[in-house]
SEFIGU-393029 format. One record per residue (C-alpha): chain; residue in three letters; x, y, z; residue number from 1. Coordinates in Angstrom, 2 decimals. Layout:
BEGIN
   chaine   residu         X         Y         Z   num
        A      Ala         X         Y         Z   NUM
...
This chain:
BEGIN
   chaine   residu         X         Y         Z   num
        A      Unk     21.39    -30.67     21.03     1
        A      Unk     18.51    -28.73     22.46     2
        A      Unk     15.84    -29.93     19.54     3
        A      Unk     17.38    -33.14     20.30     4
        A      Unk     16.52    -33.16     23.51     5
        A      Unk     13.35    -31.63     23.12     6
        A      Unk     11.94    -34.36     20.83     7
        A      Unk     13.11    -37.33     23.42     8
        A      Unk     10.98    -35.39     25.99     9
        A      Unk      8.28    -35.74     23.54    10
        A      Unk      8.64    -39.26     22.92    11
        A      Unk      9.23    -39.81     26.55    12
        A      Unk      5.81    -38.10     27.21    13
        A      Unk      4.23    -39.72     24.76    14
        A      Unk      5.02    -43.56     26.18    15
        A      Unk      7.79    -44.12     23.69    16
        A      Unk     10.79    -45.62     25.01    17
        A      Unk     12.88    -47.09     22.21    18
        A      Unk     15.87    -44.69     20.43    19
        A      Unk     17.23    -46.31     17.59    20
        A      Unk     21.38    -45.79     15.85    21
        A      Unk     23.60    -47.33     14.67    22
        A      Unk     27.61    -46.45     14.92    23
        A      Unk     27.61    -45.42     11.04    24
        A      Unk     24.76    -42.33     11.38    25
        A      Unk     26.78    -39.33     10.86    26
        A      Unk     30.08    -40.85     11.87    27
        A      Unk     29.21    -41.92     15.23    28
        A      Unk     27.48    -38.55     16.12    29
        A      Unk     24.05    -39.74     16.00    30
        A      Unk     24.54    -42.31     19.12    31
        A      Unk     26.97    -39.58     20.50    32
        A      Unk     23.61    -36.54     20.54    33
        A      Unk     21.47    -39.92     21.99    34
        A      Unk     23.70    -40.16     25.08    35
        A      Unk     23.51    -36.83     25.88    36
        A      Unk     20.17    -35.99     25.35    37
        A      Unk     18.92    -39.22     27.73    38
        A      Unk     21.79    -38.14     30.15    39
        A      Unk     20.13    -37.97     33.59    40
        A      Unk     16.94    -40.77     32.52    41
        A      Unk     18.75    -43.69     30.95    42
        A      Unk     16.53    -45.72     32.81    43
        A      Unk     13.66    -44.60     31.08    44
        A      Unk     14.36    -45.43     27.57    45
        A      Unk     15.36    -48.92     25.44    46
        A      Unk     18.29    -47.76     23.22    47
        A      Unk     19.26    -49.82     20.12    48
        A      Unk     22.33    -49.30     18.52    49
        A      Unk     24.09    -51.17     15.22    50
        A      Unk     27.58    -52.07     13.72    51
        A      Unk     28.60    -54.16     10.74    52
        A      Unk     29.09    -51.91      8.06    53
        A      Unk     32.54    -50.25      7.57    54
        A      Unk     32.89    -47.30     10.11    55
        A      Unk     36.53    -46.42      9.45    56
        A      Unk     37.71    -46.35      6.06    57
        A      Unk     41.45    -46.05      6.79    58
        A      Unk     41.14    -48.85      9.15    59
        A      Unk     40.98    -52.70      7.23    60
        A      Unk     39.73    -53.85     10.29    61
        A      Unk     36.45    -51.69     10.97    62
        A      Unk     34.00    -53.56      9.02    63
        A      Unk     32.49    -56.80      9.47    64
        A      Unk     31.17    -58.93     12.81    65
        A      Unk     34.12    -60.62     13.28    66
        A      Unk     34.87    -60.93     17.48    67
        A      Unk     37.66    -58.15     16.53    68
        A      Unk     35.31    -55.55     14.95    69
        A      Unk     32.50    -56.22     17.14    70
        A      Unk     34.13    -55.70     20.81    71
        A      Unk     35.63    -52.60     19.26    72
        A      Unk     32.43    -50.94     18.06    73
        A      Unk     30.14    -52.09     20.78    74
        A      Unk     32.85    -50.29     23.58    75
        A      Unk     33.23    -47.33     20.93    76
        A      Unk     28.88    -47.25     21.19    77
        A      Unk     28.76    -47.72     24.74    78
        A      Unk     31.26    -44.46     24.92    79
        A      Unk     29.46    -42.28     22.80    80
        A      Unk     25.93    -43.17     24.15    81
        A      Unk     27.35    -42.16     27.41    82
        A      Unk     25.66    -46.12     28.77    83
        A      Unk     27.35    -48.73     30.55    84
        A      Unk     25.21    -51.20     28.93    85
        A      Unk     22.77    -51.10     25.28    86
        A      Unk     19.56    -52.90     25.26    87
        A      Unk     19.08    -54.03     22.05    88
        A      Unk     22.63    -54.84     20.03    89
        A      Unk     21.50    -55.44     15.98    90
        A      Unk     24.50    -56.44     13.46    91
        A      Unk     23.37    -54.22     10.52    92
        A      Unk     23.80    -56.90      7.40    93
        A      Unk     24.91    -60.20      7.66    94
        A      Unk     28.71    -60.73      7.13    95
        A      Unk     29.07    -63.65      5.01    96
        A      Unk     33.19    -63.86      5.33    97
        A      Unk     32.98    -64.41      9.73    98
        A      Unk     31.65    -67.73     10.68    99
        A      Unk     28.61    -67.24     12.31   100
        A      Unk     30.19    -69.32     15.73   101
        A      Unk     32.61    -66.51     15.99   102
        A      Unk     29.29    -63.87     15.83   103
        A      Unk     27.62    -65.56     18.41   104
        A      Unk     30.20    -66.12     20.56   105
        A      Unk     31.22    -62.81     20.58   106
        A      Unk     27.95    -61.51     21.23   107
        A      Unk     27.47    -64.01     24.08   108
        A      Unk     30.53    -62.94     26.07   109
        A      Unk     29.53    -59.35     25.45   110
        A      Unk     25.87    -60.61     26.82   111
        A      Unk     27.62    -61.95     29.84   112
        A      Unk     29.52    -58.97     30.58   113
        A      Unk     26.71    -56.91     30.68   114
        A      Unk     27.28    -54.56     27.76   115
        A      Unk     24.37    -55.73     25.72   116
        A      Unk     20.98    -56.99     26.68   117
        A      Unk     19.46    -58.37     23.78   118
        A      Unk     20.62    -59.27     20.21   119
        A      Unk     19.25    -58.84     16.97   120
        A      Unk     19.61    -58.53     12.93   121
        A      Unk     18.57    -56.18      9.86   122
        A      Unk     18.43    -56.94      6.85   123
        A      Unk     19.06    -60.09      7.18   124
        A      Unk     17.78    -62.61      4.11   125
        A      Unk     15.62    -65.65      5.42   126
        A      Unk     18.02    -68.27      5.74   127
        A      Unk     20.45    -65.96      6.80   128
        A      Unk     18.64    -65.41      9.97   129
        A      Unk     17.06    -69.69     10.34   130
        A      Unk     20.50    -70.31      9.90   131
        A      Unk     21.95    -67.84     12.95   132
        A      Unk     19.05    -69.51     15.62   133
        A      Unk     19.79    -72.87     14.50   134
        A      Unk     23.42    -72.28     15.47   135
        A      Unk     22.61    -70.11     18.39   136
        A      Unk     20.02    -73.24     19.69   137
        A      Unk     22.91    -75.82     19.05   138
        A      Unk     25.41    -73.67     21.38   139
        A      Unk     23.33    -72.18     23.63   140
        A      Unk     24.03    -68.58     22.36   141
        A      Unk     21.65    -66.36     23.10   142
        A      Unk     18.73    -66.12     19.81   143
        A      Unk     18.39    -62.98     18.09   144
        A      Unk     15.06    -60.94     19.45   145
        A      Unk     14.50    -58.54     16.74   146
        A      Unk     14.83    -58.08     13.03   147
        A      Unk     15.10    -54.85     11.46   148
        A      Unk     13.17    -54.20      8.13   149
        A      Unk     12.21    -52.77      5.77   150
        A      Unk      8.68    -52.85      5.66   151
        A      Unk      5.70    -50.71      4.29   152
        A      Unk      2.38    -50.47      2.42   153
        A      Unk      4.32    -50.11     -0.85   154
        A      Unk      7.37    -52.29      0.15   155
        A      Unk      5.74    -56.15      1.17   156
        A      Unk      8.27    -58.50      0.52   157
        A      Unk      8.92    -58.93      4.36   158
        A      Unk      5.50    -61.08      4.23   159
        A      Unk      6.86    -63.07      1.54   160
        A      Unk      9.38    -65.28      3.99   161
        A      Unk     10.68    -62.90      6.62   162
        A      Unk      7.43    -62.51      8.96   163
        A      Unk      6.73    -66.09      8.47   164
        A      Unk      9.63    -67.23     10.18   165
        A      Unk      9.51    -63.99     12.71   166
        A      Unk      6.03    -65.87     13.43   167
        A      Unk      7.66    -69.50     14.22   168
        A      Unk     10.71    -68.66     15.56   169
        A      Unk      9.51    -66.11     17.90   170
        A      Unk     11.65    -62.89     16.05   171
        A      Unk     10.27    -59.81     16.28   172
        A      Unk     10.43    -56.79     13.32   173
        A      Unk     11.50    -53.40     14.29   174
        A      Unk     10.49    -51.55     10.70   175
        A      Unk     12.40    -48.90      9.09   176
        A      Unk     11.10    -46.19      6.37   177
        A      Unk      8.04    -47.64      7.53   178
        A      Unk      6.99    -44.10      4.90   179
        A      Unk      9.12    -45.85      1.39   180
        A      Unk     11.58    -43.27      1.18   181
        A      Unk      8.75    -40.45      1.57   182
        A      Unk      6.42    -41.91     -0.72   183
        A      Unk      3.60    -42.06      1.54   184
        A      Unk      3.93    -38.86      3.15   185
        A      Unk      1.06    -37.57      1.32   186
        A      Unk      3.12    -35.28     -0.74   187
        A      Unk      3.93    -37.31     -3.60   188
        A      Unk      0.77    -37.29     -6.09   189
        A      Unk     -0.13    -37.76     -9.44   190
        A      Unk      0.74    -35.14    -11.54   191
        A      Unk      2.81    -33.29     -9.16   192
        A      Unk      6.47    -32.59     -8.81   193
        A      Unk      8.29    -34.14     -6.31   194
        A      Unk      8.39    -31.47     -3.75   195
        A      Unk     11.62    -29.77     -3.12   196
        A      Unk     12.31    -31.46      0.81   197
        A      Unk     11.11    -34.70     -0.01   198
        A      Unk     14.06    -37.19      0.90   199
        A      Unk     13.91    -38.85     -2.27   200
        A      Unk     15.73    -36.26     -4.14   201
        A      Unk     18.68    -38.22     -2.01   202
        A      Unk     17.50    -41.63     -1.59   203
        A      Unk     15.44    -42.56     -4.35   204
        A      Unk     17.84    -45.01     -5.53   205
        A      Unk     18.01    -47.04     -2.73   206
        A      Unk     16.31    -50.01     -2.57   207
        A      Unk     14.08    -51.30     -5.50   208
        A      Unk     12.56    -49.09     -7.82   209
        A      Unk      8.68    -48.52     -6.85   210
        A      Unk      6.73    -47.65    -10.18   211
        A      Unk      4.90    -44.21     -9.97   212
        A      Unk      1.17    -45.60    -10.75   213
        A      Unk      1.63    -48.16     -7.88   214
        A      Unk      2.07    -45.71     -5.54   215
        A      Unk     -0.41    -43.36     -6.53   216
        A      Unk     -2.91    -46.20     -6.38   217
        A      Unk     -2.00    -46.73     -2.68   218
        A      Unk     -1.76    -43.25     -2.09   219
        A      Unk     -5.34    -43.37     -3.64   220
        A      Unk     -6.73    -45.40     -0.74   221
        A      Unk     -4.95    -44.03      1.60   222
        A      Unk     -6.99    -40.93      0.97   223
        A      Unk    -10.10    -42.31      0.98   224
        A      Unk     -9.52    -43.82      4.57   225
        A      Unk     -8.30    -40.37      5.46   226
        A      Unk    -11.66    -38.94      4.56   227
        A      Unk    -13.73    -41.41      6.70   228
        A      Unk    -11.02    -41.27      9.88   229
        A      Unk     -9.78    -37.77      9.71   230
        A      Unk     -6.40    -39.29     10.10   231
        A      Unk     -3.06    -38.33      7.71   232
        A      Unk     -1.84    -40.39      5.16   233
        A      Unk      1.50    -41.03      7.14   234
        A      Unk     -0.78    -41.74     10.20   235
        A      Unk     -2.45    -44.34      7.71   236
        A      Unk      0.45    -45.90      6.87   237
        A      Unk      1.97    -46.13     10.27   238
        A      Unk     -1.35    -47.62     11.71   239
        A      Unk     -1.72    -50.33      8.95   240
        A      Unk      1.89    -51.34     10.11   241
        A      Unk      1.30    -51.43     13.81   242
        A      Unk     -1.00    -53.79     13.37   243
        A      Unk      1.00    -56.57     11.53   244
        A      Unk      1.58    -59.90     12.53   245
        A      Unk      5.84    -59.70     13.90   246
        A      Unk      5.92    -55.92     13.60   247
        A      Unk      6.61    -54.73     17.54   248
        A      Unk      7.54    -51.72     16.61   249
        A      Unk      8.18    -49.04     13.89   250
        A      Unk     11.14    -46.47     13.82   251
        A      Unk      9.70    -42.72     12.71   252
        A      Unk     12.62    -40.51     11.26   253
        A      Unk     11.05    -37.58     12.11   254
        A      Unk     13.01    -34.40     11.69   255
        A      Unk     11.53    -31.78     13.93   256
        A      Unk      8.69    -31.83     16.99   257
        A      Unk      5.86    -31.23     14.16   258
        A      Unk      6.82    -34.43     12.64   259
        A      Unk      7.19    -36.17     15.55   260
        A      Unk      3.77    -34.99     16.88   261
        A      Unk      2.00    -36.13     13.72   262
        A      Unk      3.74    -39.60     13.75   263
        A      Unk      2.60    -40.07     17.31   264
        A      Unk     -0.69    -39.48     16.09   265
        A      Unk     -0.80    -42.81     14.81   266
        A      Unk     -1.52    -44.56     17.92   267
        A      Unk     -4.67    -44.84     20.23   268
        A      Unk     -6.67    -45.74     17.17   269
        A      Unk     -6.81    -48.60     14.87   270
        A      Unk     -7.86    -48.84     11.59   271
        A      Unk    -11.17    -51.15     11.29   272
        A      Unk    -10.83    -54.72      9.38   273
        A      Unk    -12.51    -53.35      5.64   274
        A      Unk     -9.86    -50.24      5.93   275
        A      Unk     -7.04    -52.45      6.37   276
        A      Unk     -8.77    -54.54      3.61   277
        A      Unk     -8.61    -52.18      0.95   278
        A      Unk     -5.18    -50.76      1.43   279
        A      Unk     -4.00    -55.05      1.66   280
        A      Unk     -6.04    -54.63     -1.95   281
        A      Unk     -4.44    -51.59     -3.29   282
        A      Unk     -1.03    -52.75     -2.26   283
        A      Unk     -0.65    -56.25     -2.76   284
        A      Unk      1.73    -57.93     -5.54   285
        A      Unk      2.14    -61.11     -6.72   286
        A      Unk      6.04    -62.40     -4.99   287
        A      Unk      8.59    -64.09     -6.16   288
        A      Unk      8.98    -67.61     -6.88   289
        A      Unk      8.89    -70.00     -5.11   290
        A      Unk      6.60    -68.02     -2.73   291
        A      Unk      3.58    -67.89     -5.62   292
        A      Unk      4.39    -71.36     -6.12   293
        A      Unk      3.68    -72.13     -2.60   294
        A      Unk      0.55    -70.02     -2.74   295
        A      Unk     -0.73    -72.38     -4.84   296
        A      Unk     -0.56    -75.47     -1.67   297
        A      Unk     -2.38    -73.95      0.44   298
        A      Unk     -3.59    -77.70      1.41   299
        A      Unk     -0.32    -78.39      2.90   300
        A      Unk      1.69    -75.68      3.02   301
        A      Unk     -1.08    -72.69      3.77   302
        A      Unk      0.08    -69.26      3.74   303
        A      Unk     -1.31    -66.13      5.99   304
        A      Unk     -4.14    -64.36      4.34   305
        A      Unk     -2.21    -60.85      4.54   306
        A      Unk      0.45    -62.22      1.52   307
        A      Unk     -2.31    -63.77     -0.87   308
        A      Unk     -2.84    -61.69     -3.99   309
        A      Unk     -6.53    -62.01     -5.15   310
């Protein structure tokens, strides 16, 4: 509890202000160590908390965002973060078997009775999300803020039709593993082992596969921009982030204060337009259809520079 504390004193020094959990993080215990370590300076931080995925496995009911499951595990959230409200509420996938009137109506009586502030998704498909704001505009529900996704320099397919419509509809992204799994912590290389505390020893087989070469290629450029800024690779990859069109905000896992320190390093500066240019060059792939299809209208249906392959 005292690192814990410790690193939100960091963050809290630093300017950052948003904690992110979610009621299935070790059990519950990761909102419960939140609470207490902003005990005494709630008002100083934005905490955003999630539920959707199955919490209790001996309990049929503890899954889902049906009005049943979600009044239960935004009450259990508010108890373990030690809050009597939570600023940003995010259902955690989308739950295809609740209608998505009963989601928002839920959520906008728990808006009204102060226990959440704002509302938002994660990983969330495209029409998945259209389809919640249309419904939320028709009833006067309040429209989900924030999307969080995944997102990175070797993980695009957010540009593809996700930050699009976070650009028309006003939805902000809140990125997590903005670092792939540990891939672009500067410690995975050509020809070298995967070092013994990288993360992907548990994780690499979430998510989509990432080929080896591709990585090392934007690994490649991500060193050569380290040479001309003196900046780390993760500081890099954070930066070239920060400074996408949607992205309000990235979420650092960061596992002790020399971490944290070196993550916070990737602020105050900004990478100039022919950095950001070759690491758009060294990371870019063609999508999926119909996106390259729709690449190809650019007369009618034009597409942001940032998702066009050369």
């Amino acid at each position: 509890m005292s690192e814990a504390r410790k690193l939100v004193d960091i963050c809290l020094e630093a300017g950052v202000s948003m904690f992110d959990s979610a009621d299935i993080y070790s059990g519950g215990a990761s909102e419960s160590i939140l609470g207490e370590a902003l005990k005494g300076r709630r008002d100083r931080a934005i905490i955003s908390t999630k539920a959707t995925f199955r919490f209790d496995p001996d309990n049929p009911n503890a899954v889902g965002s049906s009005r049943f499951h979600l009044i239960q595990a935004v009450d259990a959230a508010l108890k373990r973060l030690q809050t009597d409200y939570i600023d940003i509420f995010q259902l955690h996938g989308f739950d295809a078997k609740t209608p998505i009137e009963e989601t928002l109506s839920t959520l906008d009586d728990l808006v009204r009775a102060g226990k959440i502030r704002y509302t938002g998704v994660s990983n969330f498909s495209g029409w998945h999300l259209q389809k919640s704001l249309d419904i939320a505009d028709r009833y006067s529900y309040p429209r989900y803020v924030a999307n969080q996704t995944y997102y990175s320099l070797i993980g695009r397919d957010y540009e593809w039709e996700l930050m699009p419509l976070g650009l028309d509809a006003g939805v902000g992204a809140v990125v997590w593993s903005p670092l792939g799994w540990g891939r672009l912590t500067g410690k995975i290389r050509r020809g070298a082992p995967l070092p013994e505390t990288s993360r992907l020893h548990k994780t690499a087989d979430f998510g989509p596969p990432v080929p080896d070469e591709y990585v090392y290629s934007v690994v490649d450029a991500m060193d050569e921009i380290a040479a001309e800024t003196g900046k780390t690779v993760p500081q890099i990859a954070l930066n070239w982030l920060l400074q996408r069109p949607t992205v309000a905000t990235v979420l650092v896992g960061a596992r002790n204060e020399e971490q944290l320190r070196q993550n916070l390093g990737a602020v105050g500066w900004n990478l100039t337009p022919e950095q950001v240019k070759k690491l758009d060059d060294a990371s870019i792939q063609r999508p999926a259809y119909p996106y390259w299809h729709q690449q190809g209208f650019g007369e009618r249906n034009p597409f942001p520079a940032w998702s066009m392959p050369e």
